[in-house]
RODO-2510 file (C-alpha; in nm, 4 decimals, decimal comma):
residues 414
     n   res          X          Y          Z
     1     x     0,0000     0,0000     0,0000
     2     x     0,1062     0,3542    -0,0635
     3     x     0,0354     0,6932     0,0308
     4     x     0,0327     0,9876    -0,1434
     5     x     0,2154     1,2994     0,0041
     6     x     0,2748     1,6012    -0,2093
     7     x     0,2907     1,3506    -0,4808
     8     x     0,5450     1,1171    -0,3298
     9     x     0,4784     0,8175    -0,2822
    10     x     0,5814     0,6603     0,0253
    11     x     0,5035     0,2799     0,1107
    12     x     0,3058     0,2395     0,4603
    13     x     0,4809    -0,0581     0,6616
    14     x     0,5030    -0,1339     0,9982
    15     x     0,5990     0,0666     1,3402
    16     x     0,7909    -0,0783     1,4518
    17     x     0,8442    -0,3380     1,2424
    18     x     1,0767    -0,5576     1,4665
    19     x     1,1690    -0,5720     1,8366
    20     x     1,5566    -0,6006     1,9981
    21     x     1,6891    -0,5945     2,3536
    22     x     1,6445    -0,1657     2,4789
    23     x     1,6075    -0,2342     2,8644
    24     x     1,8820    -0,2718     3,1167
    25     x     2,1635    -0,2812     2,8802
    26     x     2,5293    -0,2467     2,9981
    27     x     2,7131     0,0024     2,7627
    28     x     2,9785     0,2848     2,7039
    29     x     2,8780     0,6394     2,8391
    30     x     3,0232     1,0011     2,8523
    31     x     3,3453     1,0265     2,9555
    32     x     3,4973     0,7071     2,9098
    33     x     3,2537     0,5628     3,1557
    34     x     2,9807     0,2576     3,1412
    35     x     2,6863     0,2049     3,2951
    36     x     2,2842     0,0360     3,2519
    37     x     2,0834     0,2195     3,0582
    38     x     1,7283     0,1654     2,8340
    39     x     1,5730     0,3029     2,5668
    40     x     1,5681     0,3439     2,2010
    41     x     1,9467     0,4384     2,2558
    42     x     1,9717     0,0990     2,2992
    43     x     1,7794    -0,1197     2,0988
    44     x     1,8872     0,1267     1,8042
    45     x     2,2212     0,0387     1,7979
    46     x     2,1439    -0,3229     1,7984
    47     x     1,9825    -0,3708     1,5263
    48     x     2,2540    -0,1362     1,3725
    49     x     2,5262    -0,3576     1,4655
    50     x     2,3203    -0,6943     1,3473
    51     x     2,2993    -0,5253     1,0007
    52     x     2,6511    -0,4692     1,0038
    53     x     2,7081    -0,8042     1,0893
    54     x     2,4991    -0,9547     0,8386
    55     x     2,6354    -0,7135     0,5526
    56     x     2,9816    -0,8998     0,6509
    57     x     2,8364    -1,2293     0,6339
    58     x     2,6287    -1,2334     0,3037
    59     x     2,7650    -0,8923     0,1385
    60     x     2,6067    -0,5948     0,0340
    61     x     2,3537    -0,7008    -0,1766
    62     x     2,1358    -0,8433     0,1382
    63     x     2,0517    -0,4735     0,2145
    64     x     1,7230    -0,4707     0,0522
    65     x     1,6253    -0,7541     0,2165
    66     x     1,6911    -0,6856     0,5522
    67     x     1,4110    -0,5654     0,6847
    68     x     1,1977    -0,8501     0,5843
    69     x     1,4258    -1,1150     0,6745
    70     x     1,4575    -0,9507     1,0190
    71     x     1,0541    -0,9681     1,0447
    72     x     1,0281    -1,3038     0,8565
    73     x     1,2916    -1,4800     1,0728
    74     x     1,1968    -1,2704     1,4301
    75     x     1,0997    -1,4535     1,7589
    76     x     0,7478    -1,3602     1,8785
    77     x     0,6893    -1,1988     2,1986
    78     x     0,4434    -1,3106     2,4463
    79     x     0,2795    -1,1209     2,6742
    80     x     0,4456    -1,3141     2,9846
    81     x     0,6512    -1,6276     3,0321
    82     x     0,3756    -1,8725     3,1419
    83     x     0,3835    -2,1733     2,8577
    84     x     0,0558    -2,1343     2,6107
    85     x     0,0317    -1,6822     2,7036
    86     x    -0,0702    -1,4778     2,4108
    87     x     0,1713    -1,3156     2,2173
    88     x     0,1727    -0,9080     2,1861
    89     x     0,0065    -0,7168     2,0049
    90     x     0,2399    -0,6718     1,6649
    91     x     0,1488    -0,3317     1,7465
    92     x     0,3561    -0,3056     2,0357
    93     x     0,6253    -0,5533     1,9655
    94     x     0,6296    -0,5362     1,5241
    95     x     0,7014    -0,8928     1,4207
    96     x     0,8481    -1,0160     1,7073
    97     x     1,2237    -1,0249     1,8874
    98     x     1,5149    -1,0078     1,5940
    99     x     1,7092    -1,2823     1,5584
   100     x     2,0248    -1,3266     1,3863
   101     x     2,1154    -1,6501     1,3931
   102     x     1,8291    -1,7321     1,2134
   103     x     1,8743    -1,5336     0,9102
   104     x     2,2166    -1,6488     0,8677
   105     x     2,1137    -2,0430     0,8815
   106     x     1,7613    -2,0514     0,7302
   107     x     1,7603    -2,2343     0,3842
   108     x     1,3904    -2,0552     0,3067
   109     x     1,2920    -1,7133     0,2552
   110     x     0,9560    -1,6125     0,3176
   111     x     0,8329    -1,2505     0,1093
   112     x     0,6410    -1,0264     0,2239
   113     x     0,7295    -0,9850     0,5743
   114     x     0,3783    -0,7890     0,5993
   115     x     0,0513    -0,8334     0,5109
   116     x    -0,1446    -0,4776     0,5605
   117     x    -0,4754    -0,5104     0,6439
   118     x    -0,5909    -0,1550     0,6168
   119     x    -0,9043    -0,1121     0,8318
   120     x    -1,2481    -0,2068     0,7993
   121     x    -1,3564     0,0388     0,5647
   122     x    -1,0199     0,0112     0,2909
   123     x    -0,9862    -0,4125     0,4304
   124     x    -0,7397    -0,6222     0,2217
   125     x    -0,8184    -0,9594     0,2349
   126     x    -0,6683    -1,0934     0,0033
   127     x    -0,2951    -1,1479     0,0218
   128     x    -0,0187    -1,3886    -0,1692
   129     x     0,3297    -1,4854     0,0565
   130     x     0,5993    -1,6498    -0,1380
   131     x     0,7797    -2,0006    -0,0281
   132     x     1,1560    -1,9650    -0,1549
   133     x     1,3804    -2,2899    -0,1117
   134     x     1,7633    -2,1792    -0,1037
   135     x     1,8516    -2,5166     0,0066
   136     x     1,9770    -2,8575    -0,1753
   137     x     1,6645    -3,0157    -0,0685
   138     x     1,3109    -3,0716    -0,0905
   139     x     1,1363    -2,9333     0,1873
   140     x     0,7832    -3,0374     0,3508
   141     x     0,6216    -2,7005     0,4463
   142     x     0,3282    -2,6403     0,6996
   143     x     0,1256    -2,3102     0,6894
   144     x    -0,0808    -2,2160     1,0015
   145     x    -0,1809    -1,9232     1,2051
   146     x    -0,0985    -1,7885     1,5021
   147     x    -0,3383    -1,4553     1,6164
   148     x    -0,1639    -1,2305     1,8692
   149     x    -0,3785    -1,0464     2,1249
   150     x    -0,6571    -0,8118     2,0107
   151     x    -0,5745    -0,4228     2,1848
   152     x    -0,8771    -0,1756     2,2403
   153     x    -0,6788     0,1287     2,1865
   154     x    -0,9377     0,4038     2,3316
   155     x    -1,0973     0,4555     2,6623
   156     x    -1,4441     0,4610     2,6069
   157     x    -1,5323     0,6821     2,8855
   158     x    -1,2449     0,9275     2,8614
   159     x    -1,2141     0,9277     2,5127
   160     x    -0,8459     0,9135     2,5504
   161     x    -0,6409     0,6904     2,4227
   162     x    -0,5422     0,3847     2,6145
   163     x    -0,2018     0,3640     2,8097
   164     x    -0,0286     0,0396     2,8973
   165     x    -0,1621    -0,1974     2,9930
   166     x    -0,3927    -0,1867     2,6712
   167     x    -0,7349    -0,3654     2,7513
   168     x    -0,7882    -0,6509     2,5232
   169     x    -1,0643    -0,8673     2,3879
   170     x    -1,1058    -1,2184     2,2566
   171     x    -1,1642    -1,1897     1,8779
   172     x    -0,9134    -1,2587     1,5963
   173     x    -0,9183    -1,2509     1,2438
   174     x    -1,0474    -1,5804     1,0221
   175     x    -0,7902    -1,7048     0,7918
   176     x    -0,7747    -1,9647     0,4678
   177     x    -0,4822    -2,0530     0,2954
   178     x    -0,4510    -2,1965    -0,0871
   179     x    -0,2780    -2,4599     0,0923
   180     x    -0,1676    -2,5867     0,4493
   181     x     0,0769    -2,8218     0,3473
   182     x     0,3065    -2,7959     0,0539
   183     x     0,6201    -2,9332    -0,0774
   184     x     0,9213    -2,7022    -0,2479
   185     x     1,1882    -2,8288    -0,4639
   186     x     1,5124    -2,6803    -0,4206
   187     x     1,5914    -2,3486    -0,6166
   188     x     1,1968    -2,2885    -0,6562
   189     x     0,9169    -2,0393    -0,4810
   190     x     0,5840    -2,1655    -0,4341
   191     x     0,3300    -1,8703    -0,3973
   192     x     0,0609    -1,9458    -0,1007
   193     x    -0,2472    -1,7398    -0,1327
   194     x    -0,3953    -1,6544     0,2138
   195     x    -0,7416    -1,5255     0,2871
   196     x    -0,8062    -1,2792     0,5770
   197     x    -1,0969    -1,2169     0,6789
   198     x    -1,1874    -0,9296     1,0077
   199     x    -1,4214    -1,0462     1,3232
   200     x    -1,7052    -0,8562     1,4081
   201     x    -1,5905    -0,6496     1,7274
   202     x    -1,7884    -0,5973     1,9883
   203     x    -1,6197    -0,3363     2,0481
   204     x    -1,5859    -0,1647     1,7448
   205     x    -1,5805     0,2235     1,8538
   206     x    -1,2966     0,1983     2,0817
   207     x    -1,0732     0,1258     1,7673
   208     x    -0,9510    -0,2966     1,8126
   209     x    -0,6253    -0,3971     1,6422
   210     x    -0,5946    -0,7189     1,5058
   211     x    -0,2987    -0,8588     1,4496
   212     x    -0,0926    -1,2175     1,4178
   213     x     0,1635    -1,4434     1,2517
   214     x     0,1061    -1,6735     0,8889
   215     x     0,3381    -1,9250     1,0051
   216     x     0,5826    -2,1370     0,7520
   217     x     0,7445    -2,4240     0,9005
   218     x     0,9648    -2,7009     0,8179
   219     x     1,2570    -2,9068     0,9484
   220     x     1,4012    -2,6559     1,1789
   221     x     1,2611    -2,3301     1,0691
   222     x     0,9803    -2,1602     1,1330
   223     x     0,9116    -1,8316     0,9592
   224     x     0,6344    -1,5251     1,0143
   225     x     0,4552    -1,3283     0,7885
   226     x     0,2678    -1,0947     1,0133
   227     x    -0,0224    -0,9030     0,9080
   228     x    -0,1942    -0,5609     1,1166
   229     x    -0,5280    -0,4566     1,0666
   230     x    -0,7429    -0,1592     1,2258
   231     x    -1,1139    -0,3029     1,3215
   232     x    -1,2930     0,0481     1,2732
   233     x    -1,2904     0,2802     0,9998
   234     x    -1,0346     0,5634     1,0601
   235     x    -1,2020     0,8418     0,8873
   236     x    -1,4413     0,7771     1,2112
   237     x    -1,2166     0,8066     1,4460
   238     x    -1,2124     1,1514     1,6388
   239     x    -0,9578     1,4088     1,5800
   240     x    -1,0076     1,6923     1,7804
   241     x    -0,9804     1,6280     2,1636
   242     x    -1,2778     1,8563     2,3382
   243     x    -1,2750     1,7089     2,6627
   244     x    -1,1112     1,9007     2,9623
   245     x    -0,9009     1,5494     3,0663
   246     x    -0,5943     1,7032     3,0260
   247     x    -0,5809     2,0183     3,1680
   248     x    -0,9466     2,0669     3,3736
   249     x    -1,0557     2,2876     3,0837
   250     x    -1,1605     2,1883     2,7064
   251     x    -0,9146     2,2071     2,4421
   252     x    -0,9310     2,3782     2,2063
   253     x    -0,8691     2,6983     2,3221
   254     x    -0,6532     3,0940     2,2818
   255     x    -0,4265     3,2097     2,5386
   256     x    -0,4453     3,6104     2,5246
   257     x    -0,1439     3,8195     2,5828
   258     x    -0,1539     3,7754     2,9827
   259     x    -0,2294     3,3966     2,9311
   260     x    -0,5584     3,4471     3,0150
   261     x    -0,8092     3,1909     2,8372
   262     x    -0,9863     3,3754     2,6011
   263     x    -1,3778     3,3409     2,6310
   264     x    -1,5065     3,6771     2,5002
   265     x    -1,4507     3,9202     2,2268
   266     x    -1,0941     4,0343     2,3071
   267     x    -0,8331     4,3156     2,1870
   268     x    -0,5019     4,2170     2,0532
   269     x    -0,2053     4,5168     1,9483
   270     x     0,0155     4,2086     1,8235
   271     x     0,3513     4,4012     1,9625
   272     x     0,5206     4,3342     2,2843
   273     x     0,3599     3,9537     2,2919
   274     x     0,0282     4,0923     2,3034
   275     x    -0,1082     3,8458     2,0432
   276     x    -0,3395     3,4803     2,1063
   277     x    -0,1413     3,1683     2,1290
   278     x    -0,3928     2,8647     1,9936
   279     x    -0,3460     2,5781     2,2090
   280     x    -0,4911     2,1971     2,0917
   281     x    -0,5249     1,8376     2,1689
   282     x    -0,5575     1,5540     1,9080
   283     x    -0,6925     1,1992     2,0189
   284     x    -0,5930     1,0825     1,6324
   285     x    -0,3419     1,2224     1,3897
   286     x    -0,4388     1,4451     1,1009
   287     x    -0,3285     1,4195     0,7627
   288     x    -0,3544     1,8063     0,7653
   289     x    -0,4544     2,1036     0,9453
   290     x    -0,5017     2,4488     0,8897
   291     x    -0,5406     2,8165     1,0769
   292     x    -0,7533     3,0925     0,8833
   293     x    -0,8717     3,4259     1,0272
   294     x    -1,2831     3,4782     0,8979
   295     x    -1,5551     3,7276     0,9802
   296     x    -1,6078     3,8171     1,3056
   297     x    -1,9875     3,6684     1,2562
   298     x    -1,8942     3,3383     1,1190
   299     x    -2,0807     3,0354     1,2565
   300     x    -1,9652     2,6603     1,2755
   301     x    -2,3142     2,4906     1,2803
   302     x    -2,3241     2,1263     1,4480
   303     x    -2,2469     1,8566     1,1689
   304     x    -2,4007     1,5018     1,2643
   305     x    -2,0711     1,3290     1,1385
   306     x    -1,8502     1,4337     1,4414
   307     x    -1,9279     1,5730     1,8616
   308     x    -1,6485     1,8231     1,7499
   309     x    -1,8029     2,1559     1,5924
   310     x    -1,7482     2,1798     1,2234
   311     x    -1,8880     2,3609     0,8701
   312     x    -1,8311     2,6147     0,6867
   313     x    -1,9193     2,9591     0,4961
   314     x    -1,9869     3,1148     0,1747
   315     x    -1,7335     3,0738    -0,1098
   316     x    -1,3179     3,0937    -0,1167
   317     x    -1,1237     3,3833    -0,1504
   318     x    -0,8063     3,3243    -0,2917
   319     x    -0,5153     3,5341    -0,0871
   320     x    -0,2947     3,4305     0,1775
   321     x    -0,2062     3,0274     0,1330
   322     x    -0,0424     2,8681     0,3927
   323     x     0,3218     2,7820     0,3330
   324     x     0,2665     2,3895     0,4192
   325     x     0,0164     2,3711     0,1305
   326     x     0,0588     2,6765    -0,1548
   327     x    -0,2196     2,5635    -0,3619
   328     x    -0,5758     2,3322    -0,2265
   329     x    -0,7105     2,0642    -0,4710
   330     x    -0,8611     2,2975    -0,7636
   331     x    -1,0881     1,9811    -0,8788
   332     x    -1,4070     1,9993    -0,7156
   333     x    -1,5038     1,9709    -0,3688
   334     x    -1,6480     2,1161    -0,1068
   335     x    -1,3780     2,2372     0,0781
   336     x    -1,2946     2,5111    -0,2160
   337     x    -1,6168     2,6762    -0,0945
   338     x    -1,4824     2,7871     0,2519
   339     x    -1,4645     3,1566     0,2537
   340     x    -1,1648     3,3276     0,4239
   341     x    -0,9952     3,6053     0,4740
   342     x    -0,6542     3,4964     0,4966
   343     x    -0,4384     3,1391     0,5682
   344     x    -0,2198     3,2065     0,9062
   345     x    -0,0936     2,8611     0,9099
   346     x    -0,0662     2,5208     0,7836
   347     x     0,1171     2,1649     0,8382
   348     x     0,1356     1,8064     0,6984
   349     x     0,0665     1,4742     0,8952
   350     x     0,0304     1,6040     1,2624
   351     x     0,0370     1,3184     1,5228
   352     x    -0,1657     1,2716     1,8115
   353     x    -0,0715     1,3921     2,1836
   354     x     0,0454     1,1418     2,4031
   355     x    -0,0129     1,1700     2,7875
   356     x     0,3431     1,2814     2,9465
   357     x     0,5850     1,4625     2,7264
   358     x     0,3501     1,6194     2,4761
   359     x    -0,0140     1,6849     2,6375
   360     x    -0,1056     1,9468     2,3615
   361     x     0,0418     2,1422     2,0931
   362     x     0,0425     2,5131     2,0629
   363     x     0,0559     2,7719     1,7782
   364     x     0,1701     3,1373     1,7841
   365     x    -0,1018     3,3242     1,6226
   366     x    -0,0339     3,7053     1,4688
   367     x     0,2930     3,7102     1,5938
   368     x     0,4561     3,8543     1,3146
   369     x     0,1424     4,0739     1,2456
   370     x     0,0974     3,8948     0,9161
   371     x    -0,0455     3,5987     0,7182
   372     x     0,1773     3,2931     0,6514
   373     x     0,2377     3,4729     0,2715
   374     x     0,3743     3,7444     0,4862
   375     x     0,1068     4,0228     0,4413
   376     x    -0,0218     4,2455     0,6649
   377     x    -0,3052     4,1418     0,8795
   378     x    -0,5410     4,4400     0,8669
   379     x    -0,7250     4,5646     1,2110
   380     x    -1,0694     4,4479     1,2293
   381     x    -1,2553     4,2096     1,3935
   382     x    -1,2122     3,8108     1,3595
   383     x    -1,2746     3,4876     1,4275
   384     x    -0,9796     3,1474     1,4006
   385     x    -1,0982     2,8552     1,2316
   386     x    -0,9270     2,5411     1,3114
   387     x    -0,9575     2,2517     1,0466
   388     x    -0,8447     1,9061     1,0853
   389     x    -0,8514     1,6735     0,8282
   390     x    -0,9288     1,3757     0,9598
   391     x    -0,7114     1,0235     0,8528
   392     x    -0,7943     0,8627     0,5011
   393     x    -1,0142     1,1810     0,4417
   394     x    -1,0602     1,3969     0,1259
   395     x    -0,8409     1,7542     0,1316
   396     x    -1,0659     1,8482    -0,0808
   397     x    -1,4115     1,7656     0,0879
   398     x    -1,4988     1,9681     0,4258
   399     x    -1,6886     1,7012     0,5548
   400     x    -1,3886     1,5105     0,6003
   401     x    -1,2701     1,7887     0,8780
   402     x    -1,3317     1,8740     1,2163
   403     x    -1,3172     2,2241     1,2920
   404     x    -1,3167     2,5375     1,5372
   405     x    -1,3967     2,8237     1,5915
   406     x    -1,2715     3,0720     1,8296
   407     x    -1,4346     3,3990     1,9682
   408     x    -1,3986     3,7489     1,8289
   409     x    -1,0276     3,8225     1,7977
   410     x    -0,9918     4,2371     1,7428
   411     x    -0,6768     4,3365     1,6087
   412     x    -0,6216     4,7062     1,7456
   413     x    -0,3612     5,0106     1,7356
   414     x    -0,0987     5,0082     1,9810
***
């Protein structure tokens, strides 16, 4: 699968795609020391090193291939040590612990390492994985599958998403194979074709990922083809975050110059910091978003497709683009018909806020005194209008955003 960004397209895999040791590992530190540490820091440069390794052992032309003999060739990782427990959620863990000695002694090579499910609304079901004897051998294959645990990813009465441990639930996906047992010749690739098919969730809204192994074994091996799949459209999912959770009061909202919320029509000079800062919360990343200034008596009426407020006025008025985006979709859509006075910002694939390190995002608004094309913003009276576009949406259709709108903003004379 690809996706399309600013006409480049860029395949959609995996994160993370594989797992390696990052907790409680003894290395070199500042200063010519050592010490324990975990993290990314360290898993990183394992997986660095076992490339390295590899490239030594089978030469440079492997690269290509690494990452899906690393996910092909991985250990799963269960949820605890107790013989029989679940294995994690691929999308936790990716396709399971990397191991090394595997790659360099398996005689098969399984392609792809992923099979993307999509999610309910865009569901692939169909898939083909590829059998490839390297040996001097014919070898007796067995197909099966192995489901790893289902993760509810939202809290239904927060509305926030879920923080470890994830709740789970007992459904998996339904798969057929072409064939469960099969024999290669040596030098040959037998294509499987597999059948996926999603469960019916019970609990659908709170956004269930399914996930699992398509296992190929034979004397001694055992390799993974591990598929991910979404069990609720994500054009539903909500964007904007409403709620007061984080902070005691709703999001979205504008600081004024004094850091004052702002709840009624309120004077801004824009010198000396006297300008609104737009602070947000997203429960789901957005493709795109952007910041206009409107009339002062625009309205956002209630749209039945979202609980955030969104819809929008009159027809467009070409000025001030955003910098992010220079030119909207010119086919038709709705979203061309969204009258406004000027862009003051814009920005490609925002991701969601996570609980700790970034609670919410914030924006200087009128800083500068000008729209992102660097005109002057004139004084007047205004209103912001916030617009999220929400994942797998249509730029070009407003009904695919959710929006807000801020009070009166008054841009005054020093």
């Amino acid at each position: 699968m690809l996706r399309d960004d600013s006409d480049i397209l860029v395949p959609v895999l995996f994160k993370p795609a594989v797992s390696t040791p990052g907790g409680g590992i003894l290395s070199t530190l500042p200063e010519n020391t050592y010490g324990i540490a975990s993290g990314t820091s360290m898993a990183t440069p394992h997986l660095a090193g076992i490339s390295a390794l590899l490239l030594q052992a089978k030469g440079k032309n492997i690269a290509k291939q690494l990452r899906n003999l690393f996910e092909t060739t991985a250990t799963p990782i269960a949820i605890s040590r107790d013989e029989g427990a679940p294995r994690h959620t691929l999308a936790q863990a990716g396709a399971g612990l990397v191991n090394v000695a595997n790659i360099l002694n398996y005689e098969t090579v399984l392609t792809p390492g992923e099979l993307l499910l999509n999610d309910t609304a865009n569901w692939k079901s169909s898939h083909t994985i590829y059998i490839k004897n390297t040996g001097k051998a014919v070898k007796e294959y067995t197909i099966t599958h192995v489901p790893a645990q289902t993760v509810l990813t939202y809290d239904a009465a927060t509305s926030q998403v879920n923080e470890y441990p994830v709740p789970t639930e007992d459904t998996a996906v339904t798969v057929r194979f072409s064939l469960s047992k099969a024999t290669v010749l040596p030098g040959t690739t037998l294509p499987i074709l597999v059948h996926i098919a999603a469960p019916a969730s019970p609990n659908a809204a709170l956004l269930p990922i399914f996930s699992g192994h398509i296992e190929v074994s034979t004397a001694g091996e055992t390799l993974r083809a591990s598929y991910l799949g979404a069990g609720k459209p994500l054009k539903a999912n909500k964007v904007i975050d409403d709620t007061d959770w984080a902070i005691g009061v709703p999001f979205p909202l504008l600081l004024d110059g004094a850091g004052n919320i702002q709840e009624v029509p309120t004077n801004y000079t824009l010198v000396d910091g006297d300008y609104p800062l737009f602070f947000y919360r997203l429960l789901f990343g957005s493709p795109m978003y952007t910041i206009d200034l409107v009339s002062a008596d625009a309205t956002l009426p209630k749209s039945a497709n979202s609980k955030a407020k969104r819809g929008f006025l009159g027809d467009w008025l070409s000025g001030a683009i955003g910098t992010w985006f220079p030119s909207l979709p010119s086919r038709a859509g709705s979203y061309a018909k969204v009258a406004t006075i000027g862009r003051l910002f814009s920005y490609a694939n925002e991701i969601r806020n996570d609980n700790y390190d970034y609670p919410y995002w914030s924006v200087d608004l009128l800083a500068g005194g000008t729209f992102a094309n660097g005109t002057a913003v004139p004084l007047g009276s205004y209103k912001v209008l916030a617009r999220f576009l929400r994942v797998a949406g249509d730029v070009a259709n407003q009904e695919d955003y959710e929006s807000w709108l801020s009070p009166i903003v008054n841009i005054v004379a020093p």
